[in-house]
Structures are given as C-alpha cells and as structure tokens.
Residue frames as a rotation matrix with the C-alpha (Angstrom) as fourth column:
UNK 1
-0.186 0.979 -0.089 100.31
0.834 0.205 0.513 -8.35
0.520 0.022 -0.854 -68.28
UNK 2
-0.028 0.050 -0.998 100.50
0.858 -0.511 -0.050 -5.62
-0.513 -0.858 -0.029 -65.78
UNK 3
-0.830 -0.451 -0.330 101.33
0.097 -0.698 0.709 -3.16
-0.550 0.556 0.623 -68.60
UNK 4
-0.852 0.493 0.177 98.55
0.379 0.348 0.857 -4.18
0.361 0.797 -0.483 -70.48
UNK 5
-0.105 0.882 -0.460 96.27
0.783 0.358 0.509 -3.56
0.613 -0.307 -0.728 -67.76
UNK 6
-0.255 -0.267 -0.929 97.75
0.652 -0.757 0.038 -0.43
-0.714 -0.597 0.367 -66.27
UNK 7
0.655 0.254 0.712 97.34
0.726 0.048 -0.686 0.74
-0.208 0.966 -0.153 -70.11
UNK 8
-0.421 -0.738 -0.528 99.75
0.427 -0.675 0.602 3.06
-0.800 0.028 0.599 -71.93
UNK 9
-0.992 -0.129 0.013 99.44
0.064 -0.405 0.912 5.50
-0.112 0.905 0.410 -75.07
UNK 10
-0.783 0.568 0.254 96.13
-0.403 -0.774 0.488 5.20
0.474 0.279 0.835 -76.06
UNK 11
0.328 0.705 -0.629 94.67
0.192 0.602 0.775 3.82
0.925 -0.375 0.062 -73.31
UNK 12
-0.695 -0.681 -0.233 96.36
0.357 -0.045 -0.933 5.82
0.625 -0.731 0.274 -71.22
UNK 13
-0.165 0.600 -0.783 93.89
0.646 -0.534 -0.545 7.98
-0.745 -0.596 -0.299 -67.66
UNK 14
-0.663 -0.087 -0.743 93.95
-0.187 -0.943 0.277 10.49
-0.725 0.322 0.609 -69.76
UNK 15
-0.571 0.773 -0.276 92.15
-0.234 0.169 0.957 8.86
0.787 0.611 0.084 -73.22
UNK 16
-0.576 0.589 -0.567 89.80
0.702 0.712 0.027 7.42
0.419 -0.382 -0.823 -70.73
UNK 17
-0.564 0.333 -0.756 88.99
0.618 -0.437 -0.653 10.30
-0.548 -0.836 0.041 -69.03
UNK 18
-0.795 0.262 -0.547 87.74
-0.592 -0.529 0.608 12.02
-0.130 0.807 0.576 -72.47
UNK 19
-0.622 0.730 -0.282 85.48
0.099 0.431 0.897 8.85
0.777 0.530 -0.341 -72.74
UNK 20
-0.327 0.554 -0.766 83.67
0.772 -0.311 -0.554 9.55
-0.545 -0.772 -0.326 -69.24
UNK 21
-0.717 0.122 -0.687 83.26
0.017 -0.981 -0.192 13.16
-0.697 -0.150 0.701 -70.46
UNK 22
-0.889 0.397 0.228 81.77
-0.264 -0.035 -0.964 11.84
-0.375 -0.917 0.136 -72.89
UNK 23
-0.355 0.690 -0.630 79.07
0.637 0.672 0.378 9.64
0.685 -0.267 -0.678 -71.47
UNK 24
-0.477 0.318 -0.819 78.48
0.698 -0.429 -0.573 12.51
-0.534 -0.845 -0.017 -69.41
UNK 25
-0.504 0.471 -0.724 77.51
-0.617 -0.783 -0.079 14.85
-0.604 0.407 0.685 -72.23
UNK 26
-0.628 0.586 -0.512 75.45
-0.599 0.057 0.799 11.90
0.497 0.808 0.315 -73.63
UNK 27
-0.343 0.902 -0.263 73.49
-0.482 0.071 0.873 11.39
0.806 0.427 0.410 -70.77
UNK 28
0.499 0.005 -0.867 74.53
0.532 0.787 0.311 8.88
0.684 -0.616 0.390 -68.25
UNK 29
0.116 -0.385 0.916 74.94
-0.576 -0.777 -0.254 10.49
0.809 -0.498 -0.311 -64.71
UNK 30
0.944 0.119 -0.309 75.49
0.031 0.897 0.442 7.47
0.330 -0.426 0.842 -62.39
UNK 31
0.392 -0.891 0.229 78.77
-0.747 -0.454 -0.486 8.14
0.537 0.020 -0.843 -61.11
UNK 32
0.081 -0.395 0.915 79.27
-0.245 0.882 0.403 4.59
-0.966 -0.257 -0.026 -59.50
UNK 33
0.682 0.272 0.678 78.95
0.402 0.636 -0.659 3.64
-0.611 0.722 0.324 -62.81
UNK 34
0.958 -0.287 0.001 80.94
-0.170 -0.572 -0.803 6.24
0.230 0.769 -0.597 -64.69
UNK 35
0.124 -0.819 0.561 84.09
-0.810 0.243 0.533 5.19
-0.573 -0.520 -0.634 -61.78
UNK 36
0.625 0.217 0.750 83.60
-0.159 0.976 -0.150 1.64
-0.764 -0.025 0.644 -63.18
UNK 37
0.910 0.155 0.384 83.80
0.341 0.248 -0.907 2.21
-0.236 0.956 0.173 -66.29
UNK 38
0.818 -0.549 0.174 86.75
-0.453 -0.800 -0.393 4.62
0.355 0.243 -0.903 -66.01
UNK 39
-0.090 -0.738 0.668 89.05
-0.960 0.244 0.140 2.42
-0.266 -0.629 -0.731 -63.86
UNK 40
0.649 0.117 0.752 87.59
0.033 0.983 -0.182 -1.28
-0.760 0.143 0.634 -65.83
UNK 41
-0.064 -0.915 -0.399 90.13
-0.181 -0.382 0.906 -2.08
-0.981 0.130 -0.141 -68.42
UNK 42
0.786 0.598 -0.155 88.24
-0.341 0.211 -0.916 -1.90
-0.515 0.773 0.370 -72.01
UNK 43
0.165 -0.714 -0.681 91.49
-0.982 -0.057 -0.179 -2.74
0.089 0.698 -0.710 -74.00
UNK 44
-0.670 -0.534 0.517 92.04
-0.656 0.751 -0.074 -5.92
-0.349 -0.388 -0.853 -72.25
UNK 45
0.018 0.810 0.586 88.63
-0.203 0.577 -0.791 -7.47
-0.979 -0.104 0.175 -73.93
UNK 46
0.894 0.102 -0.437 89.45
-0.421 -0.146 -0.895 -6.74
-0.155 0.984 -0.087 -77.24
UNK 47
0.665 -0.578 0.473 91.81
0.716 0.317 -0.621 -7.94
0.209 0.752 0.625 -80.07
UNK 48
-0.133 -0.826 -0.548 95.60
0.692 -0.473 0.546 -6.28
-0.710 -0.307 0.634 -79.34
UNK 49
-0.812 0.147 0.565 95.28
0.448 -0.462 0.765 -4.71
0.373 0.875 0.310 -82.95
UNK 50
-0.142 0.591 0.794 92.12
0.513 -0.642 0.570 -2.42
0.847 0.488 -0.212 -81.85
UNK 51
-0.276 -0.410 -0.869 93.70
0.960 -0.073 -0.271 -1.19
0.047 -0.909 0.413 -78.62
UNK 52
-0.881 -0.379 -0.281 93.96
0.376 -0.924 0.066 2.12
-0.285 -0.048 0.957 -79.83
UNK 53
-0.279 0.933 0.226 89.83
-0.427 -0.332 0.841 2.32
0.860 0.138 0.491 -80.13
UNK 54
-0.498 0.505 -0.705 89.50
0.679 0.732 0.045 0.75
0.539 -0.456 -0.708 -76.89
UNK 55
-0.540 0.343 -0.769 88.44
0.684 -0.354 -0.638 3.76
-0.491 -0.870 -0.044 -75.41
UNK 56
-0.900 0.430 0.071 85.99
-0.298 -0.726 0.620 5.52
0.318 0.537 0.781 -78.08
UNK 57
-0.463 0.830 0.312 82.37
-0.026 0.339 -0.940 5.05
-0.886 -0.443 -0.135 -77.79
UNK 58
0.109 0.558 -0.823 81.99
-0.929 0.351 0.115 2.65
0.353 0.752 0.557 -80.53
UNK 59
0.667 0.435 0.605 81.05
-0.554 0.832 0.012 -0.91
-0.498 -0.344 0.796 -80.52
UNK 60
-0.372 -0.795 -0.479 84.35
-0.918 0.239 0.317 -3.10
-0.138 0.558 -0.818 -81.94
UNK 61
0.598 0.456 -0.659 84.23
-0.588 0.808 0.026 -6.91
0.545 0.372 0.752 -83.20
UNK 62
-0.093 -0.914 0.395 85.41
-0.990 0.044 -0.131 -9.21
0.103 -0.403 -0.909 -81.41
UNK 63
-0.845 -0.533 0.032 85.21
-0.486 0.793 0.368 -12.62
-0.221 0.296 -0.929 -83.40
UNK 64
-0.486 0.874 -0.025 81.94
0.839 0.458 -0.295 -15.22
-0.246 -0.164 -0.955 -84.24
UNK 65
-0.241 0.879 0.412 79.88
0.657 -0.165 0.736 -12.32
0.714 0.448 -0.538 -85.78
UNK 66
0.342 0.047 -0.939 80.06
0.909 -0.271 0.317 -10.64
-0.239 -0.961 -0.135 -81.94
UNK 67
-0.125 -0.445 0.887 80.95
0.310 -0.867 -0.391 -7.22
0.942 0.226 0.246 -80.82
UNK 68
-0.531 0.068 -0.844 81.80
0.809 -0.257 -0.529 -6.01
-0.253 -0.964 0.082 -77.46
UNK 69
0.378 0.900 0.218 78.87
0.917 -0.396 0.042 -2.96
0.124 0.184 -0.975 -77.07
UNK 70
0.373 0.193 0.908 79.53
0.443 -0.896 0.008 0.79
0.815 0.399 -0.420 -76.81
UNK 71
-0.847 -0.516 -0.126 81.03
0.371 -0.404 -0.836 2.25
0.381 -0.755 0.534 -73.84
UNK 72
-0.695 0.716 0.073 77.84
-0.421 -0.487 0.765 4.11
0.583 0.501 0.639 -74.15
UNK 73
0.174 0.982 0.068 75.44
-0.837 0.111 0.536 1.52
0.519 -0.150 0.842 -73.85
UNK 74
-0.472 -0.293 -0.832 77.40
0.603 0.581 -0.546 -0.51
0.643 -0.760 -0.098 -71.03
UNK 75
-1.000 0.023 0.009 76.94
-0.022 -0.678 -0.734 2.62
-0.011 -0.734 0.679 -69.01
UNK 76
-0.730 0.675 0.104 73.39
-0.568 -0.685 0.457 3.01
0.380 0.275 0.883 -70.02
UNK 77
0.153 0.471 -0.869 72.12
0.019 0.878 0.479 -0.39
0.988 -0.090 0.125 -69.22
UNK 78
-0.667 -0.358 -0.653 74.32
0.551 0.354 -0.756 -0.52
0.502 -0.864 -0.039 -66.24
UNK 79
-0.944 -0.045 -0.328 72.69
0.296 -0.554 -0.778 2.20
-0.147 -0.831 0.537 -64.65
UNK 80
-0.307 0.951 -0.035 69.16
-0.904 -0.280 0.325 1.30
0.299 0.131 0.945 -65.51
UNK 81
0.400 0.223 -0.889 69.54
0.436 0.807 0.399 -2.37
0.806 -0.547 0.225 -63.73
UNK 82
-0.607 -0.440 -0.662 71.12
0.784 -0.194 -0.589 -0.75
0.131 -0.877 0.463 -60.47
UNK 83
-0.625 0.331 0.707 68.56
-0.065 -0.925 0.375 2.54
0.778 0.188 0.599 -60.67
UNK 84
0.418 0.877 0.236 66.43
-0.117 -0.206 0.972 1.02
0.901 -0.434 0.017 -57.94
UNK 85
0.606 -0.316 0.730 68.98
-0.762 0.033 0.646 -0.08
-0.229 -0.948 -0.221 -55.88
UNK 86
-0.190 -0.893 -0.408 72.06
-0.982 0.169 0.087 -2.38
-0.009 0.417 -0.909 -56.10
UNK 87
0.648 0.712 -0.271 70.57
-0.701 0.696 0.156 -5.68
0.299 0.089 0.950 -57.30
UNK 88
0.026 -0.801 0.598 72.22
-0.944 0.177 0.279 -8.65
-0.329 -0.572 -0.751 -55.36
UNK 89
-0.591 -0.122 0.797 72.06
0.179 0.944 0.277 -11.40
-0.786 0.306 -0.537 -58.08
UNK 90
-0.052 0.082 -0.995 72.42
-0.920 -0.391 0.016 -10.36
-0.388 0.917 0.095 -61.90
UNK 91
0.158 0.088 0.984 71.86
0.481 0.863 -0.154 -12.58
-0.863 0.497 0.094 -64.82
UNK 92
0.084 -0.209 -0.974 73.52
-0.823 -0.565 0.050 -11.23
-0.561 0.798 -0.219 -67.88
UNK 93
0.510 -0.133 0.850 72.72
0.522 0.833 -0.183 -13.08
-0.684 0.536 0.494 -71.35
UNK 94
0.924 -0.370 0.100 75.27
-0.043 -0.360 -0.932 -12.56
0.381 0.857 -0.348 -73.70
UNK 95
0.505 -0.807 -0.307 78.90
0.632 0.104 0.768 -13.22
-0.587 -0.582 0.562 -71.95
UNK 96
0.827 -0.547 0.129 81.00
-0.325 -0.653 -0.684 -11.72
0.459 0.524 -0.718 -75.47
UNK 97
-0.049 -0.997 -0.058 84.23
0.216 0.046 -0.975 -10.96
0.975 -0.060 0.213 -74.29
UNK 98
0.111 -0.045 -0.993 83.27
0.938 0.334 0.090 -10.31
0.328 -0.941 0.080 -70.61
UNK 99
-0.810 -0.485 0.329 83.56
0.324 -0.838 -0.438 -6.76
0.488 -0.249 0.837 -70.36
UNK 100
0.050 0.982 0.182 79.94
-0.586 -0.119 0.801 -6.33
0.808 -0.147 0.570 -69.46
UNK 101
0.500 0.240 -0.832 80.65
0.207 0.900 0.384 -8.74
0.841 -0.364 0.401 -67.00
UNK 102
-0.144 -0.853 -0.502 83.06
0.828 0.175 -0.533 -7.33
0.543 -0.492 0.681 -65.83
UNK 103
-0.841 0.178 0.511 81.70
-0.304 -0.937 -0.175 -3.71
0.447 -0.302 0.842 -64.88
UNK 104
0.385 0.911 -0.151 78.56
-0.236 0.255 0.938 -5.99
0.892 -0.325 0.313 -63.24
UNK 105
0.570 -0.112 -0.814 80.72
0.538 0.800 0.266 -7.36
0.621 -0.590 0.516 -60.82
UNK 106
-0.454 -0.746 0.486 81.99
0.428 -0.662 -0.616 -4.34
0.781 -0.072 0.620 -59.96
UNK 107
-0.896 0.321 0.308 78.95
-0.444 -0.690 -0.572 -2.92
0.029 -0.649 0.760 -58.50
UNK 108
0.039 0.967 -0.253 76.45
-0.470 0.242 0.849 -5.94
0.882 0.086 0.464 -58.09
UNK 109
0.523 -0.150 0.839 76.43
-0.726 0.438 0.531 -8.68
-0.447 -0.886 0.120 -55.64
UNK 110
-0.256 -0.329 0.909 76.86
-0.316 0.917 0.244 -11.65
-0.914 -0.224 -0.339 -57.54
UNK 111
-0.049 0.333 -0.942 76.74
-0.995 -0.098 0.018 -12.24
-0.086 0.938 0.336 -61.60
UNK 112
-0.231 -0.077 0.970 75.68
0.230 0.964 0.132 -15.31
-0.945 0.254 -0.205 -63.61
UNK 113
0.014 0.018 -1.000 76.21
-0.754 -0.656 -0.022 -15.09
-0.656 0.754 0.005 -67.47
UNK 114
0.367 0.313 0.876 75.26
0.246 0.876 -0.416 -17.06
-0.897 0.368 0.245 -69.89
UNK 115
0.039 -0.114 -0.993 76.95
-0.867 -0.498 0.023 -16.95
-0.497 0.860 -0.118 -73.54
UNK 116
0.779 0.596 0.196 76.30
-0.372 0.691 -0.619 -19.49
-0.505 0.409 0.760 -76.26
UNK 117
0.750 -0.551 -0.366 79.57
-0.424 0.023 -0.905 -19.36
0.507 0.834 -0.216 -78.08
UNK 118
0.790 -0.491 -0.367 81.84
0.611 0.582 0.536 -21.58
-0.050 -0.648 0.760 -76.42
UNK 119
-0.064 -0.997 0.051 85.29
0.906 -0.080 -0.415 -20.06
0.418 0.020 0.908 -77.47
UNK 120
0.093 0.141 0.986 84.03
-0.069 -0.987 0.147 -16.58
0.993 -0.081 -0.083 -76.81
UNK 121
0.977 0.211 0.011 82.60
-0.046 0.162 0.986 -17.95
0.207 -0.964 0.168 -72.83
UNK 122
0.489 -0.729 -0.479 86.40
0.845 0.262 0.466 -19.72
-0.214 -0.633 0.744 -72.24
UNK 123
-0.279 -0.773 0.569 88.13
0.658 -0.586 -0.473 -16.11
0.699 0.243 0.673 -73.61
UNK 124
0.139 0.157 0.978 85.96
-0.652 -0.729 0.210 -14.21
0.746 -0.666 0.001 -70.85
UNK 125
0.864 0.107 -0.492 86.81
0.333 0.610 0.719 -16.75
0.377 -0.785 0.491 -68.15
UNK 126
0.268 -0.941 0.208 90.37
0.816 0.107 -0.567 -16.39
0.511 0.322 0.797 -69.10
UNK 127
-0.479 -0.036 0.877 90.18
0.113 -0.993 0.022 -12.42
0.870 0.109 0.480 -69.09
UNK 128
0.506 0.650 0.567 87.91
-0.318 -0.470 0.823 -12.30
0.802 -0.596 -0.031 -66.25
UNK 129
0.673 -0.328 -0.663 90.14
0.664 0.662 0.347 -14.61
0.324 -0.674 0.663 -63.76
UNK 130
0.181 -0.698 0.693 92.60
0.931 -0.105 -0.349 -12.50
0.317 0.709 0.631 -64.61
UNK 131
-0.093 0.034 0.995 91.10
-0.121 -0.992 0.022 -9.54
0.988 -0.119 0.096 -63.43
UNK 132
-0.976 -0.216 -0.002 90.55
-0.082 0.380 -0.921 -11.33
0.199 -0.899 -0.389 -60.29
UNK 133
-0.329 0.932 -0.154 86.69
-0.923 -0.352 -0.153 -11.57
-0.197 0.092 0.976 -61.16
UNK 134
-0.780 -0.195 -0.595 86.68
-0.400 0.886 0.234 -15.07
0.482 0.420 -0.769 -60.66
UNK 135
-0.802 0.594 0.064 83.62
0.016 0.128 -0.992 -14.87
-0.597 -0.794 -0.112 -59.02
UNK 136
0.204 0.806 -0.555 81.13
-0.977 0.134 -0.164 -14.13
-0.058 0.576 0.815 -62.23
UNK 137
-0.372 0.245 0.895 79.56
0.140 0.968 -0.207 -17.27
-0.918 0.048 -0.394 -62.92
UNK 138
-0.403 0.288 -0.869 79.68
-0.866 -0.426 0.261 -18.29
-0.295 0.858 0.421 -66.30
UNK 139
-0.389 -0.102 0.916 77.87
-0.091 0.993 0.072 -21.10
-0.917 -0.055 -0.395 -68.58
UNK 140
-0.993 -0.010 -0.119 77.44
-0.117 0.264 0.957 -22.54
0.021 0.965 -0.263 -72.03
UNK 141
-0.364 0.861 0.354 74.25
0.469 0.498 -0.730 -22.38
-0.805 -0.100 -0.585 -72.74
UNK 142
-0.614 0.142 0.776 71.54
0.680 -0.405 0.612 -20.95
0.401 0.903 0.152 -74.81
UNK 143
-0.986 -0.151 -0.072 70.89
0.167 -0.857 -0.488 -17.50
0.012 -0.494 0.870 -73.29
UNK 144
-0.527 0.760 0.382 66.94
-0.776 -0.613 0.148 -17.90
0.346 -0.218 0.912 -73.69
UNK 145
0.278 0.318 -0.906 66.49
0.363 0.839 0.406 -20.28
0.889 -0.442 0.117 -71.53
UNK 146
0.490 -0.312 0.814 68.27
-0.770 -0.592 0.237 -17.68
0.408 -0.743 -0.531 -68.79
UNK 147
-0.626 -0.762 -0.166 69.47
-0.441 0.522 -0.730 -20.02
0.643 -0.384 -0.663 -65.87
UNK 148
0.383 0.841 0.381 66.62
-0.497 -0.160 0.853 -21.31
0.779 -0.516 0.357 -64.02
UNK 149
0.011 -0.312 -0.950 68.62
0.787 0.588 -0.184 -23.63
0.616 -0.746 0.252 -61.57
UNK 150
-0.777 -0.536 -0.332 69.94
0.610 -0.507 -0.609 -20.28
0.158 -0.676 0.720 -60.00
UNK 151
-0.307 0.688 0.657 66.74
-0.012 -0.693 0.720 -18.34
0.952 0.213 0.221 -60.77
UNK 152
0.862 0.416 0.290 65.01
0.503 -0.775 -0.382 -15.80
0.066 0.475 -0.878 -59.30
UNK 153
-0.444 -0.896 -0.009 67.37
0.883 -0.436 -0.174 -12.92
0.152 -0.085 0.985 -60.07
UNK 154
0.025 -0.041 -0.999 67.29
0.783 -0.620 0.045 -9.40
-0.622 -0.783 0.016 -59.35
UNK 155
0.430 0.174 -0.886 68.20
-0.510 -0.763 -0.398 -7.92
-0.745 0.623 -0.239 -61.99
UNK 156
0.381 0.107 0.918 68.48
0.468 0.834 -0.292 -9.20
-0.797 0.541 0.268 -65.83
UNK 157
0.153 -0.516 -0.843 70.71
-0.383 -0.817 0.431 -7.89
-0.911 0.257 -0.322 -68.50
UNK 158
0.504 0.035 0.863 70.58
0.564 0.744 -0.359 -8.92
-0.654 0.668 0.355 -71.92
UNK 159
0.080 -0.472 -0.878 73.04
-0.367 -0.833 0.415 -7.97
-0.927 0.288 -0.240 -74.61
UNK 160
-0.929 -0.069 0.362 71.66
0.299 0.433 0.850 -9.01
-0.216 0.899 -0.382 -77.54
UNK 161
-0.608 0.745 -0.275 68.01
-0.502 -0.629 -0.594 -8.04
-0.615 -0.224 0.756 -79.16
UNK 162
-0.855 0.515 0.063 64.92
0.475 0.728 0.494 -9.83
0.209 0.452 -0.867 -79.75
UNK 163
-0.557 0.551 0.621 61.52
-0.034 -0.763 0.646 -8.41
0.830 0.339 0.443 -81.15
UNK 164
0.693 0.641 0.331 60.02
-0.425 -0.008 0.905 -9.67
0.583 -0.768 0.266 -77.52
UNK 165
-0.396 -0.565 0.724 61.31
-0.900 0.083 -0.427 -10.63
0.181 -0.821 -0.541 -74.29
UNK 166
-0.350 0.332 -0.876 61.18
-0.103 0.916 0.388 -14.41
0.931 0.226 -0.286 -73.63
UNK 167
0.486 0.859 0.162 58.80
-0.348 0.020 0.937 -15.50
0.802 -0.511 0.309 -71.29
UNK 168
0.275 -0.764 -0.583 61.68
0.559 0.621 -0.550 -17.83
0.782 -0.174 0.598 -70.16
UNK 169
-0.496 -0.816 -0.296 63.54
0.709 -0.184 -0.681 -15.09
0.501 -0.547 0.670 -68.33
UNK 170
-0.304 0.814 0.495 60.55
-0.639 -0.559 0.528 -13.18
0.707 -0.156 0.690 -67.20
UNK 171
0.843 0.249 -0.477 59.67
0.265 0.580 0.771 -16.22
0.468 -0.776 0.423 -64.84
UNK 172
0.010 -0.748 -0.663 63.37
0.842 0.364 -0.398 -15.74
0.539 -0.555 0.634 -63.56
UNK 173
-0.075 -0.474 0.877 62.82
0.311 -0.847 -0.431 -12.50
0.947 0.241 0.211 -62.76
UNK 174
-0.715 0.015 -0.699 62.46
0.660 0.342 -0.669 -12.00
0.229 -0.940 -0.255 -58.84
UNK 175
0.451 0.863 0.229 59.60
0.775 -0.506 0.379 -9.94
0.443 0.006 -0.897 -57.74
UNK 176
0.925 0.172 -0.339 60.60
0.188 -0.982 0.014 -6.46
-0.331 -0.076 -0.941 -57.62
UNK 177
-0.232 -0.660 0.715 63.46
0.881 0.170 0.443 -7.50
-0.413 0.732 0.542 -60.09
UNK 178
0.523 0.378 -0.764 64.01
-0.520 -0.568 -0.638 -5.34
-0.675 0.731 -0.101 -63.00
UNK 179
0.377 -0.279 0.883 64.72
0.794 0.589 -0.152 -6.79
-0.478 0.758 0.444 -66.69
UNK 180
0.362 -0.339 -0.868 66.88
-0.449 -0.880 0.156 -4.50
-0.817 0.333 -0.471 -68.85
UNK 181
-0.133 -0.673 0.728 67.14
0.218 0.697 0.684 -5.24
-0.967 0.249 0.054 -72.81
UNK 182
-0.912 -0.394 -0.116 67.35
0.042 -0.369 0.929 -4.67
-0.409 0.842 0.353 -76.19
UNK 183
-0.174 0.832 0.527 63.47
0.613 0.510 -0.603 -5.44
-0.771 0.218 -0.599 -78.19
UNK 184
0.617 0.409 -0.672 62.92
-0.446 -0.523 -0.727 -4.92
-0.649 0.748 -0.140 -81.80
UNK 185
0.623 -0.458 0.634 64.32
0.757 0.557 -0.342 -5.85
-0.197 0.693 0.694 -85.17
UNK 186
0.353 -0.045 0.935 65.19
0.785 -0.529 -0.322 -3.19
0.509 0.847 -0.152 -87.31
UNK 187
0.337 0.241 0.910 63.96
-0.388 -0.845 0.368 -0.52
0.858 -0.477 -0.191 -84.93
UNK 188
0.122 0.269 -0.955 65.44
0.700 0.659 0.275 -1.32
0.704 -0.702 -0.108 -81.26
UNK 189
0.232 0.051 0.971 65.04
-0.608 -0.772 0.186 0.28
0.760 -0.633 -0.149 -77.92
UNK 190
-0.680 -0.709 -0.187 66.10
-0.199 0.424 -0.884 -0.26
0.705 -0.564 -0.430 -74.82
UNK 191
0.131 0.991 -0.027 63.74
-0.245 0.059 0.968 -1.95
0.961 -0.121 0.250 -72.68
UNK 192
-0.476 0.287 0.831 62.49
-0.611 -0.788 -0.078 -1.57
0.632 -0.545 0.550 -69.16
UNK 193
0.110 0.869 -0.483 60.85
0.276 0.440 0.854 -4.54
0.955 -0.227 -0.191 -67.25
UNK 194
-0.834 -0.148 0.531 60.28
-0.548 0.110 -0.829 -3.86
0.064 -0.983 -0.173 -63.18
UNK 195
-0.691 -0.156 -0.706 58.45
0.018 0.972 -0.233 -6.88
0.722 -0.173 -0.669 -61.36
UNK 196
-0.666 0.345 0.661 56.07
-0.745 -0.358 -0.564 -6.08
0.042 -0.868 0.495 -58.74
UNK 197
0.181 0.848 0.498 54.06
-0.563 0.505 -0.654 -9.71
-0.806 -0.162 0.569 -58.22
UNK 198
-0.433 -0.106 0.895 52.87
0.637 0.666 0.387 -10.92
-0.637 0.738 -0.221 -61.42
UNK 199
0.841 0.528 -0.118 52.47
0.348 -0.695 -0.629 -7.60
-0.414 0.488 -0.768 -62.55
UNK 200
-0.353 -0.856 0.377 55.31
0.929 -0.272 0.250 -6.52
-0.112 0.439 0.892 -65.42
UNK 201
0.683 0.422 -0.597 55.54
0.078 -0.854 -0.514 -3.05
-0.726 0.304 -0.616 -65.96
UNK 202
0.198 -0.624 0.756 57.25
0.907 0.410 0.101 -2.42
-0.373 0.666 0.646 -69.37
UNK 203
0.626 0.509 -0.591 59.29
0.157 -0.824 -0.544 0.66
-0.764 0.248 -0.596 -70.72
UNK 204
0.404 -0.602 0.689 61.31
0.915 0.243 -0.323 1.88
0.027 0.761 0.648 -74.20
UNK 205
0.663 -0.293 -0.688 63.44
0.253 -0.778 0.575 4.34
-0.704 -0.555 -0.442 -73.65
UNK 206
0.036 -0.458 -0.888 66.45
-0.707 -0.640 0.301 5.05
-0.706 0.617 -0.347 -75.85
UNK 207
0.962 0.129 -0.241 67.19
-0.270 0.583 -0.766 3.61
0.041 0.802 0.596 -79.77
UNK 208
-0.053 -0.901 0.431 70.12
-0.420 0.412 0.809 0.97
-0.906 -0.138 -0.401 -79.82
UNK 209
0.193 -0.335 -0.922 71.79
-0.964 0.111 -0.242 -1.34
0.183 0.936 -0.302 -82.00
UNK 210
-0.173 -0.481 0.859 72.70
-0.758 0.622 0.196 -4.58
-0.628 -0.618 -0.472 -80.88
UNK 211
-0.835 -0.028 -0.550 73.63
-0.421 0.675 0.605 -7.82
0.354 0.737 -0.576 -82.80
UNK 212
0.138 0.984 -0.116 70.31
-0.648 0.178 0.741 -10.50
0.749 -0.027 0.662 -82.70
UNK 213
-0.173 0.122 0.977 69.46
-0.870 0.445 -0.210 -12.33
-0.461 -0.887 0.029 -80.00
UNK 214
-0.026 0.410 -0.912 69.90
-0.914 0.360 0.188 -15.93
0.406 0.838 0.365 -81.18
UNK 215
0.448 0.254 0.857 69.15
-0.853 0.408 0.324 -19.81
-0.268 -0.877 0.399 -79.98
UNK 216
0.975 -0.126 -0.184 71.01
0.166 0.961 0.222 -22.81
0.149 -0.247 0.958 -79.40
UNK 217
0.760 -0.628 0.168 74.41
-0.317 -0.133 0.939 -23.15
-0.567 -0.767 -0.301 -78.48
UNK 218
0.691 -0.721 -0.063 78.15
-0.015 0.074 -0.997 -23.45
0.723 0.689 0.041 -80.72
C-alpha cells in the first residue's frame, strides 16, 4: 500500500507536477488548493488498470455509470467553496470514489457526504480510512435531500448536475454559506449560490460536464 500511495512511474512528483502546471495555465490560482491537489493521491481512487491517466485532466469511470471529475474541475469548485474563507462544515453530494472528499478534508473543517450508490459510498470509506481521513462523514442516502439532521452547512458542493438547485439543500445552507454546483441539462455551468439571510445571490460561471444529478438510493 505504501507504494501505491507514494506513487511510481506514472504517477510519479514529477507527472503530477505537469498536472498543477496545468491547472495553472487553465485558470485556477488558489495555491492551497493547487498543494492539495498535488500531494492528494488521484491514482488511489481509481481502477489499478487506469493508473497511468491518474494524473491527466480528464474525468475517468469509475463503475455504476460514475466518473471521478477532472482534476480541473476538483480544483475549480474547490476554490470557489473556500473563496470567502475556509468554510468550517462542508456538505458534498455525490461521494464517487472519495477523491473530492478527500481534497475537502484537506482544507475544510469538517465534511459530510452523501452518495447514493452503496458500493461506490463503502469503496470511499475504505480508500478514505486509509488515507487516514476517517473523519469525512459519509451516508447512504439520496443526495437531494442533503443532510438536514447535520444542517446548516457552510459550504455545499455538489458533483453531479441538475437543471435547478433543490430547494432541499438551499434551506441547509447556513447564512453566509455558499452553494457551489453544476445546473443545466445539455448546457451546464458551474453555479454560484452565496447566502446572506434569505437572500440567495446566484452566479454561472464556467461550462462543465458532469454526469446527472439523480434520486433515490441503490
């Protein structure tokens, strides 16, 4: 395991450091974030067989119709929920394989993730314990419904896209919260929410991809 996680060949400092460079020439200047990413181990989320793409900045499959997201757009999100300040109690829907998780817990306070696919949830537990990130909090659920037991959060991360934002996780949001997520079909952008009362401000900012945001629970 240590090998695995120290990486070798193509996954060695060296590929990695090409994938910082770049997320720096496409945009993302956050340099807590860009450390994260550089020093989290992307290989270790994925399938052994697509090691040698764990460090491009593409989006890979990893099982159930899923796909762990872009290097890219980890960075991009990340550092548009943490832009006002380091939120101290995330909600990420969409567990996946936990890598997203994992680069939250790096530089939040305290994560809670919701992912709908059982096997997918117990392979990031697994992977995440592992890293010694046995602090995210994870649960089976169905990701628009957020978590309200634990609610209000700080900051909201969704990795998945639906043509609106559910009202659901709005209420969880904490005043001066921000929401960060996918919105659209076809067309999506990354979306903006910041909190201020019961006033939402909403922006769209860059065009993504991202598998659909769907409901109930497997």
């Amino acid at each position: 395991m240590d090998t695995q996680l120290r990486g070798i060949g193509m996954t060695s400092a060296r590929t990695r450091e090409r994938l910082i460079n770049r997320l720096r020439e496409a945009g993302v200047s956050n340099e807590r974030v860009l450390e994260v990413i550089r020093t989290t181990p992307r290989h270790f989320f994925i399938d052994e067989a697509l090691a040698h793409q764990a460090y491009d900045d593409t989006a890979l499959p990893i099982g159930y119709g899923q796909t762990i997201s872009q290097p890219w757009v980890v960075a991009r999100m990340t550092e548009l929920l943490i832009e006002p300040g380091t939120p101290a109690k995330v909600l990420e829907i969409g567990t996946g394989c936990g890598y997203q998780s994992a680069v939250l817990a790096a530089l939040c306070g305290s994560v809670y993730s919701v992912e709908r696919i059982r096997p997918l949830q117990e392979q990031a537990r697994r992977r995440l314990v592992e890293l010694g990130l046995a602090k995210v909090r994870l649960k089976h659920a169905d990701g628009g419904l957020g978590w309200n037991s634990e609610a209000p959060f700080n900051g909201i991360l969704a990795a998945c896209a639906r043509p609106d934002i559910p009202a659901e996780l709005l209420a969880q949001l904490a005043d001066g919260g921000r929401l960060v997520m996918p919105v659209g079909d076809r067309l999506q952008k990354l979306t903006v929410v910041d909190r201020r009362g019961d006033e939402f401000t909403t922006r769209q900012l860059d065009a993504v991809r991202f598998v659909p945001f769907q409901r109930g629970i497997q």
